[in-house]
C-alpha positions as a Markdown table, in Angstrom:
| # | Residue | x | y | z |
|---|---|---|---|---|
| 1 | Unk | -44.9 | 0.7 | -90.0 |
| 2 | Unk | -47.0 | 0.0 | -86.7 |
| 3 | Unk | -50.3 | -0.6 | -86.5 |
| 4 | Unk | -51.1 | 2.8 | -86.1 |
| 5 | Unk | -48.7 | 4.2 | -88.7 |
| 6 | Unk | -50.0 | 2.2 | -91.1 |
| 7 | Unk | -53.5 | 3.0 | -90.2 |
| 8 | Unk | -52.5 | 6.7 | -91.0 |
| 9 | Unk | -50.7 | 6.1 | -94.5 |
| 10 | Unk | -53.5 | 4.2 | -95.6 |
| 11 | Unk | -56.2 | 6.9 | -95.1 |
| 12 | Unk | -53.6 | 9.5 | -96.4 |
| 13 | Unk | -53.8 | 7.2 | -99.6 |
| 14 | Unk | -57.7 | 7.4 | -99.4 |
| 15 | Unk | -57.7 | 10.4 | -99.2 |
| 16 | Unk | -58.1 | 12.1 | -95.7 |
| 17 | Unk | -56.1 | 14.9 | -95.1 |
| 18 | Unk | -57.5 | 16.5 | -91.6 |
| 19 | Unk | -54.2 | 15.9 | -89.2 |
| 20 | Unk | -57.2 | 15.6 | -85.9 |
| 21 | Unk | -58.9 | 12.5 | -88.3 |
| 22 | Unk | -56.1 | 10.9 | -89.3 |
| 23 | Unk | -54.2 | 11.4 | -85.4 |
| 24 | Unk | -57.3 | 9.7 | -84.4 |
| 25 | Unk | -56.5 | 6.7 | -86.3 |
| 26 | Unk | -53.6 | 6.0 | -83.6 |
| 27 | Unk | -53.7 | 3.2 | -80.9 |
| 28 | Unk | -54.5 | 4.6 | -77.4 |
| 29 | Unk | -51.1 | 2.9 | -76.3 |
| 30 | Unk | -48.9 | 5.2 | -78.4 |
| 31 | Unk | -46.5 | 6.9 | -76.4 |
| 32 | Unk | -47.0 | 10.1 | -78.3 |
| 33 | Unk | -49.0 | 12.7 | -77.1 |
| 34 | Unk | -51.9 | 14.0 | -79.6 |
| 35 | Unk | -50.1 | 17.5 | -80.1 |
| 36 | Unk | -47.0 | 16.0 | -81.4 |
| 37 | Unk | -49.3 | 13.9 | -83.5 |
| 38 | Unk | -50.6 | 16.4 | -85.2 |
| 39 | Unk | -47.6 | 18.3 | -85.5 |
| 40 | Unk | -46.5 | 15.2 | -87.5 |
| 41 | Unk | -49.5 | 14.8 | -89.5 |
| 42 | Unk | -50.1 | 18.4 | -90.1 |
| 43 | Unk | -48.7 | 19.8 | -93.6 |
| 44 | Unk | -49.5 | 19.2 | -97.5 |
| 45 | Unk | -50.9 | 16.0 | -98.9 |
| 46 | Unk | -51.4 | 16.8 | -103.0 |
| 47 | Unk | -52.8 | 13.6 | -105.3 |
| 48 | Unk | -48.8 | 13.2 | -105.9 |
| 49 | Unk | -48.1 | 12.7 | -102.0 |
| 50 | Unk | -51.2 | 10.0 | -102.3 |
| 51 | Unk | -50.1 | 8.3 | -105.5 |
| 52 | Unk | -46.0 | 8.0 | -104.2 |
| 53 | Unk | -47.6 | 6.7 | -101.0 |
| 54 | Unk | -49.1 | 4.0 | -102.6 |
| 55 | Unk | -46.2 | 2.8 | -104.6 |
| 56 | Unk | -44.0 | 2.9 | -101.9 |
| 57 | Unk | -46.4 | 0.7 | -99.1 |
| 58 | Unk | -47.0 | -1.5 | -102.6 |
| 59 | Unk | -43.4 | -2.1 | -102.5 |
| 60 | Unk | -43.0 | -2.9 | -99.0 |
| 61 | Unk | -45.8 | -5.2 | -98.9 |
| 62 | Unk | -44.0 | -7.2 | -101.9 |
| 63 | Unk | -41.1 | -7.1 | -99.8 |
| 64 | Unk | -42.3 | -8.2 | -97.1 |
| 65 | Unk | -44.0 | -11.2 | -99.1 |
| 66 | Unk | -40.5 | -12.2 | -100.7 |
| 67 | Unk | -39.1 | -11.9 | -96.9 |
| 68 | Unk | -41.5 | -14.7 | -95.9 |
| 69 | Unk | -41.2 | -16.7 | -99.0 |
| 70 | Unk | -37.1 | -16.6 | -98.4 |
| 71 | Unk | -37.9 | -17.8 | -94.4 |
| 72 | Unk | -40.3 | -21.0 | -95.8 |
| 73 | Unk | -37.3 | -22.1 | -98.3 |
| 74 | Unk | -34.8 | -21.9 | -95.7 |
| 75 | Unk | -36.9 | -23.8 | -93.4 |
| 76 | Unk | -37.8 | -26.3 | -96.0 |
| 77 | Unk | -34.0 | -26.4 | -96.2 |
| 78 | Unk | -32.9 | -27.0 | -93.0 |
| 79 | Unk | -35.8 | -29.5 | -92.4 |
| 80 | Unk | -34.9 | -31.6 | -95.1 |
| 81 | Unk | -30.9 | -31.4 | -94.0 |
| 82 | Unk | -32.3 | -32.5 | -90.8 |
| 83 | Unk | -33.3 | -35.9 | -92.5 |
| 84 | Unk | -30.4 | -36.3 | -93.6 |
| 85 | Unk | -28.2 | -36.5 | -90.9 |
| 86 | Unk | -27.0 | -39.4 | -89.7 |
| 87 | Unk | -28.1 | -40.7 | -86.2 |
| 88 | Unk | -25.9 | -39.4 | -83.4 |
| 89 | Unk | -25.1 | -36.6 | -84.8 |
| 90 | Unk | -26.8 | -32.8 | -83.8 |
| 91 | Unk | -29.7 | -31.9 | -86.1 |
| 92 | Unk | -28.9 | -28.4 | -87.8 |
| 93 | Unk | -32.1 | -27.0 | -85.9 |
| 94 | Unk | -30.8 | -28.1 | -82.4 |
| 95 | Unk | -27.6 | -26.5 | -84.0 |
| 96 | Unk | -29.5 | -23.3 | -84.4 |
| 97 | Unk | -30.8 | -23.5 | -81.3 |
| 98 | Unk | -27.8 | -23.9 | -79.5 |
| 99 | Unk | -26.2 | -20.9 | -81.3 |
| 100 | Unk | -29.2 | -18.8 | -79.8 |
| 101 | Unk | -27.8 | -19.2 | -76.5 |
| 102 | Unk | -25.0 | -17.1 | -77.9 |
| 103 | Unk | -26.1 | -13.1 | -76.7 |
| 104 | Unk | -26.9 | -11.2 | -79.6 |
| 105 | Unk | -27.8 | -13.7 | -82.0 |
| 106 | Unk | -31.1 | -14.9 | -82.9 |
| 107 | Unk | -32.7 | -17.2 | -85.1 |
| 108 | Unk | -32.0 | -15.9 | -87.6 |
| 109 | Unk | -28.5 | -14.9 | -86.9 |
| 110 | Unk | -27.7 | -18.4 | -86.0 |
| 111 | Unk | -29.1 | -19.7 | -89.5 |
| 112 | Unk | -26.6 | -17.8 | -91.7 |
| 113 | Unk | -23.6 | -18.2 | -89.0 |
| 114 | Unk | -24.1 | -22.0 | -89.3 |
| 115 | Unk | -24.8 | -21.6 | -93.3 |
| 116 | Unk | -21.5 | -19.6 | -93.9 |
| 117 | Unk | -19.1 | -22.1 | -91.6 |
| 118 | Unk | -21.0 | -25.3 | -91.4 |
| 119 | Unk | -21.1 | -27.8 | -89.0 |
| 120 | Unk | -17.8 | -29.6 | -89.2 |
| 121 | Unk | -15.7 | -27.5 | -87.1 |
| 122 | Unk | -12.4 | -30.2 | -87.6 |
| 123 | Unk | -12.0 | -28.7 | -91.0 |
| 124 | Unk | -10.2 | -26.0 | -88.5 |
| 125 | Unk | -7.4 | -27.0 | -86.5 |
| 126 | Unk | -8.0 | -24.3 | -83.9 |
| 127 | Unk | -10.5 | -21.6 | -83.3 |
| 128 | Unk | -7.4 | -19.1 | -84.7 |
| 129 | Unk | -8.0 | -20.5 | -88.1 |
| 130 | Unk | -11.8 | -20.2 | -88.1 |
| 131 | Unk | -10.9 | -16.4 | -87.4 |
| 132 | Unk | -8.6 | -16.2 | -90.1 |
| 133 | Unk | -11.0 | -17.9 | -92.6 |
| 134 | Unk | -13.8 | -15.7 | -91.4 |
| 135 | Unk | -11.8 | -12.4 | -91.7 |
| 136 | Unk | -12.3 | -11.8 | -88.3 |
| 137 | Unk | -8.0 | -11.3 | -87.4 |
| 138 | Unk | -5.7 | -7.9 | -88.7 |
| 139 | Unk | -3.5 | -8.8 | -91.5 |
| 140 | Unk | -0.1 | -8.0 | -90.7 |
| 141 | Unk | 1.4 | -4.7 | -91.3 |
| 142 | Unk | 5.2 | -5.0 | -89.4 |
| 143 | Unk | 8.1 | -2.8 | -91.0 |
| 144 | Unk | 11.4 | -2.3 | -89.3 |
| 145 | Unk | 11.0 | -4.4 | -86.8 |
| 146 | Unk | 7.5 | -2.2 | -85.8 |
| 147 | Unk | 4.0 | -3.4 | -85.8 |
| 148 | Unk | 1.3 | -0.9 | -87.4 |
| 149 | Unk | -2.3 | -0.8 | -87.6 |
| 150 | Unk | -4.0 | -2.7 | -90.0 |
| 151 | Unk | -7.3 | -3.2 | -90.9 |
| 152 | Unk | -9.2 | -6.5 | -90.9 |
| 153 | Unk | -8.4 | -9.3 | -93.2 |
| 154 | Unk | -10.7 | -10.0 | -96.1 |
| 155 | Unk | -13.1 | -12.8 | -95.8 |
| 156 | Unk | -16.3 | -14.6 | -96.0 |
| 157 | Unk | -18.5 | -10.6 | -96.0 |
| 158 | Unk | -21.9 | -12.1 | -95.1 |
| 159 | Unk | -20.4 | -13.9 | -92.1 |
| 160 | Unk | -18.3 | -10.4 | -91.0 |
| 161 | Unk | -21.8 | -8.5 | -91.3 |
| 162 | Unk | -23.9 | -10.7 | -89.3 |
| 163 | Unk | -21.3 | -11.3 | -86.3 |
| 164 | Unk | -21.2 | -7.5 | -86.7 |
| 165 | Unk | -24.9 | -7.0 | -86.0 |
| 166 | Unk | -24.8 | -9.7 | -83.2 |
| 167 | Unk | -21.9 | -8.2 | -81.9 |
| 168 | Unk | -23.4 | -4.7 | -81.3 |
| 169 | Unk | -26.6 | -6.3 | -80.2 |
| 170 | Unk | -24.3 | -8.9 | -77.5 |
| 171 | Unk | -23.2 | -5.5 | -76.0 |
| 172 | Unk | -26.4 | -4.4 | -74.9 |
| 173 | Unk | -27.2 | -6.8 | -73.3 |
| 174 | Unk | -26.9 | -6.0 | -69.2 |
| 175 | Unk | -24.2 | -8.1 | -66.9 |
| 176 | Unk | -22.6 | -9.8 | -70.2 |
| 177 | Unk | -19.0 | -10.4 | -70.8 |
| 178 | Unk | -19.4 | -9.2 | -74.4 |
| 179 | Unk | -20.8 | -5.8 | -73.0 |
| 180 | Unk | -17.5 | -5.0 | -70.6 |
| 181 | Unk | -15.0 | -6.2 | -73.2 |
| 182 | Unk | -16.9 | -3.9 | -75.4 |
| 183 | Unk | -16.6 | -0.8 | -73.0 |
| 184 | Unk | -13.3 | -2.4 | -72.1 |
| 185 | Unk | -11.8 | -1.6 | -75.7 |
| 186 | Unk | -13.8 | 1.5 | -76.9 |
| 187 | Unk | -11.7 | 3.7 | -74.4 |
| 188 | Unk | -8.5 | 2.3 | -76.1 |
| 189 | Unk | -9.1 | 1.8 | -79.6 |
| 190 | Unk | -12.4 | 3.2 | -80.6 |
| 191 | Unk | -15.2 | 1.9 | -81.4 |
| 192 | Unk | -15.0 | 0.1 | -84.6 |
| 193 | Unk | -12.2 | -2.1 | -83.1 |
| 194 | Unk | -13.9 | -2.9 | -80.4 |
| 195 | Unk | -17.1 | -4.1 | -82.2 |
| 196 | Unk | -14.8 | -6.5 | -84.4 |
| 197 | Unk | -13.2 | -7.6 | -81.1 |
| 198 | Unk | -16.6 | -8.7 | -79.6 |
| 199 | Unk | -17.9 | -10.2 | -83.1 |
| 200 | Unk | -14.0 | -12.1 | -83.3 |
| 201 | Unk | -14.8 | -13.5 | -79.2 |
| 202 | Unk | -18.0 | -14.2 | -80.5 |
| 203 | Unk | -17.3 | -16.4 | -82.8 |
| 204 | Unk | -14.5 | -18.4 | -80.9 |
| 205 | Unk | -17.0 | -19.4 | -78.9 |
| 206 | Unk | -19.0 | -20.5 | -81.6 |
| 207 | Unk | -16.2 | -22.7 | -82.5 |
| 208 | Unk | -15.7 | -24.4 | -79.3 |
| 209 | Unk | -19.6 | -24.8 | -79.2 |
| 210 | Unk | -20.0 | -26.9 | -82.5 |
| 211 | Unk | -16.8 | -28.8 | -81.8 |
| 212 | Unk | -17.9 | -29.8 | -78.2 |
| 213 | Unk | -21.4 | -29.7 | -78.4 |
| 214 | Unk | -21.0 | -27.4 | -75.2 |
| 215 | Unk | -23.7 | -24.2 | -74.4 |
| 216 | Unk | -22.7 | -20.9 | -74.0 |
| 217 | Unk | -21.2 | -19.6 | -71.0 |
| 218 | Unk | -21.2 | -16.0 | -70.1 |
| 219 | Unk | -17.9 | -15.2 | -68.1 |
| 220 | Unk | -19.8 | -12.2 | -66.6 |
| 221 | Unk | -19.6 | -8.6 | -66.7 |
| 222 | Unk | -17.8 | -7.8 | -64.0 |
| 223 | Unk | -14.8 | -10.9 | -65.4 |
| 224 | Unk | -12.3 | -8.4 | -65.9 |
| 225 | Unk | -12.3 | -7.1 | -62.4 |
| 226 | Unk | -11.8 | -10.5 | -61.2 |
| 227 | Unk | -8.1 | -10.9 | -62.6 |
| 228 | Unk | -5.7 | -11.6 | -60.2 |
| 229 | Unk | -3.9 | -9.2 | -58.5 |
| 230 | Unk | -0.5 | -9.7 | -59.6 |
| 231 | Unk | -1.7 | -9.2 | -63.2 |
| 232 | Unk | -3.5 | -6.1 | -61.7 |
| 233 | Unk | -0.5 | -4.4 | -60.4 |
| 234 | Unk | 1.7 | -4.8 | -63.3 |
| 235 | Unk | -1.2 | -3.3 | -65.7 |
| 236 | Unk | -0.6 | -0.3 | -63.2 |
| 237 | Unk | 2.8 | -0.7 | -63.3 |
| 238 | Unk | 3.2 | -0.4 | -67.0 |
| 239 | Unk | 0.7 | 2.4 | -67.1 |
| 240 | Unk | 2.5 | 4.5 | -65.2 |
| 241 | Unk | 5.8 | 4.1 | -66.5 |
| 242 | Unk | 4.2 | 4.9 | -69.7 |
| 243 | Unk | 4.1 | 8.2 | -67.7 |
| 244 | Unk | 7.5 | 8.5 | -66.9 |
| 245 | Unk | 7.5 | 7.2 | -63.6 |
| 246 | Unk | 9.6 | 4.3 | -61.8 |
| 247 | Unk | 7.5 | 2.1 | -59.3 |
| 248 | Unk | 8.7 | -0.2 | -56.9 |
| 249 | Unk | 5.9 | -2.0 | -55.7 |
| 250 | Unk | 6.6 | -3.4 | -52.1 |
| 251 | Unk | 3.7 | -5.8 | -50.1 |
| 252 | Unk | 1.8 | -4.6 | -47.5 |
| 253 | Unk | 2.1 | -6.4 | -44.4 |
| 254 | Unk | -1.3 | -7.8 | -43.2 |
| 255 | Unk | -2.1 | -7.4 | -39.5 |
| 256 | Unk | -2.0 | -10.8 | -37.3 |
């Protein structure tokens, strides 16, 4: 639904059928070449084609329209919380800002985060029970004495979705903390895991940020590598015995 897309459907819906006339219609900046163009636009286009069309841009349009009304309430909203605030205190929109600092999450984003848990984060004594409210933990599934795999608690859904989304768009994001713990945990537990790992670390900062009115701080991409070395060689050490192999690790002597 580009500019040039949209040029297209409409003079499909006028009428215009030749695939050279209506590939014409397409910005000059369009990365796609004019023979895959009119392999795209080359086909059958009956009155039915035209009329479906039609109903279908109609009906994103209106969408589209209810989007933007929804956006003006929820400003309206959030400007008249603002008023009410007492003085001090953090307006909701320098909230939202400040959750923007946050990779992955938006304006948006931030808005429904800070909707779904507020502002007052003393109504949880740590950032566990946040998690636990939000869903965001495994419920427990022990028998005998064994631990099993469980799947996430339920909670508040809109919040799980939306750290979800910010989650997967955190990880993309080049040199961030969020992006190795990702890879970090796909190798191990899969992917779904570790997306509800990074959405869970996600929002303990979140916490810590509206209780202390701190910013963001990325630890860094390459944070796991900077562990110390102790904890390094016991990682190793446990890996291979996992393998059925006894280590003794003895320290190198360094040279005077």
């Amino acid at each position: 639904m580009g500019v040039s897309g949209r040029r297209m459907i409409e003079a499909m819906i006028d009428g215009v059928r030749n695939p050279h006339k209506l590939a014409a219609l397409a910005d000059r900046r369009i990365k796609a070449s004019p023979k895959v163009l009119y392999d795209a636009l080359h086909g059958r286009l009956t009155d039915h084609h035209r009329f479906m069309l039609e109903l279908y841009l109609g009906q994103y349009d209106a969408l589209g329209k209810a989007i933007a009304k929804i956006d003006e309430a929820v400003d309206a909203a959030v400007a008249r919380m603002d008023q009410e605030v007492p003085p001090g205190q953090a307006t909701f929109r320098s909230l939202i800002l400040l959750l923007c600092s946050v990779p992955g999450i938006n304006i948006l984003g931030a808005t429904i985060i800070l909707a779904e848990i507020g502002r007052d984060m003393s109504r949880f004594p740590t950032a566990g029970h946040l998690l636990a409210w939000a869903g965001m933990c495994p419920g427990q599934n022990e028998s005998a004495g064994k631990r099993k795999s469980s799947r996430l608690r339920k909670g508040a859904p809109w919040l799980k979705t939306i750290l979800v989304q910010c989650a997967w768009a955190a990880t993309r994001k080049k040199d961030s903390y969020y992006g190795a713990q990702f890879k970090r945990l796909r190798a191990k537990r899969g992917p779904k895991k570790a997306i509800c790992a990074v959405a869970a670390s996600m929002l303990t900062a979140i916490y810590h940020m509206l209780r202390d009115g701190t910013h963001h701080q990325d630890l860094g991409a390459d944070h796991f590598d900077r562990r110390s070395n102790e904890a390094k060689a016991r990682h190793h050490v446990a890996q291979l015995a996992k393998l059925g192999f006894h280590v003794e690790l003895q320290p190198v002597a360094q040279a005077a």
